[in-house]
C-alpha positions in Angstrom: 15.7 -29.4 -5.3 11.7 -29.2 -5.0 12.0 -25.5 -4.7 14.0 -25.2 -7.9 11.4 -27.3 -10.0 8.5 -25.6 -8.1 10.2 -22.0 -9.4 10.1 -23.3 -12.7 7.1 -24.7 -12.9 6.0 -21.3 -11.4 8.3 -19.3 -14.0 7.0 -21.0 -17.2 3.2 -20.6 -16.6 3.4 -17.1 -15.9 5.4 -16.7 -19.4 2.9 -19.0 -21.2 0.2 -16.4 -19.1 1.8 -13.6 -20.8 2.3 -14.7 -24.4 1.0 -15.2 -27.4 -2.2 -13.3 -28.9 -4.6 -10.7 -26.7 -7.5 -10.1 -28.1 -7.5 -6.7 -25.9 -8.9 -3.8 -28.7 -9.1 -0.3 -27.7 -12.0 2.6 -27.8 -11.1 4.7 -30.6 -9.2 7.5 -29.0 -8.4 5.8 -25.7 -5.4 6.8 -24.0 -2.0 5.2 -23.2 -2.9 4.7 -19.6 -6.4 3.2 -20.4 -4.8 0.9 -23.0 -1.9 0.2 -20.4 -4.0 -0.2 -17.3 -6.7 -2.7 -19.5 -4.1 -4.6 -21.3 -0.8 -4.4 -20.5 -0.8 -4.1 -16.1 -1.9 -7.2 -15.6 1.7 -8.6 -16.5 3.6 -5.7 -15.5 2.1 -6.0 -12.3 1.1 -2.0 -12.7 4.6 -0.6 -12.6 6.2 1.3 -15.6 9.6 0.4 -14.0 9.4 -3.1 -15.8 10.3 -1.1 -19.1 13.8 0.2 -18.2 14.5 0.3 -22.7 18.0 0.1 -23.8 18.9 3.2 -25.8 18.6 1.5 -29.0 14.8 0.4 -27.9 13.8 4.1 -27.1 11.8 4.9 -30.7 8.2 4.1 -31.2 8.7 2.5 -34.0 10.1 -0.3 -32.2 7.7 -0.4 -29.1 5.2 -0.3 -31.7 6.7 -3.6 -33.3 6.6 -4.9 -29.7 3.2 -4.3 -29.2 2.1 -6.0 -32.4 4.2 -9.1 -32.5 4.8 -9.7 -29.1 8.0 -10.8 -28.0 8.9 -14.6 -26.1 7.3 -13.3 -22.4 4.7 -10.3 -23.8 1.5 -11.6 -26.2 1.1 -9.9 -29.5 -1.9 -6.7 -29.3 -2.8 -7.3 -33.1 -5.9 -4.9 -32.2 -4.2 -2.3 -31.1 -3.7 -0.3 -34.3 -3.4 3.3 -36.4 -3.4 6.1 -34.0 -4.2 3.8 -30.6 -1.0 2.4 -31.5 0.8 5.7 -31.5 -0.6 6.7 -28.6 0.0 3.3 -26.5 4.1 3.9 -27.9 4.3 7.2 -26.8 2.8 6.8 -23.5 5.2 3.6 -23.0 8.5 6.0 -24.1 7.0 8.9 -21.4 7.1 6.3 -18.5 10.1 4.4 -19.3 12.0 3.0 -16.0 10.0 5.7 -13.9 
């Protein structure tokens, strides 16, 4: 019984960890595995594998929608932007469920 409230305690603070808004913004050309290693490993726990996108999720226009708004476990990256943004999609499509 403890364990199960322990997980769950454990469960929703690393989901209210990784939600909401980052302030994480960019260097103007910075590349998907700079943006991904400074804002996006330190939830993923480094591993592209976390990704594994249905085929209807494979587009960058709605990884880019992800990235923006966030989603109930991933904070919003309203600073990532324009062609950082493009670059941060792409790189996420390249390494899916690798």
């Amino acid at each position: 019984m403890y364990k199960k409230i322990g997980f769950i305690i454990a469960s929703t603070a690393f989901l209210a960890a990784c939600s909401g808004t980052n302030d994480y913004t960019p260097a103007a050309g910075a590349t998907g595995q700079s943006m991904y290693t400074a804002s996006c490993a330190s939830c993923h726990n480094g591993e592209f594998h976390h990704w594994e996108l249905t085929a209807e999720e494979q587009n960058a226009e709605y990884i880019k929608k992800v990235i923006s708004e966030g989603t109930m476990g991933m904070p919003a990256f309203p600073n990532i932007q324009d062609a950082e943004l493009e670059t941060l999609a792409k790189f996420v499509l390249e390494n899916n469920a690798k």
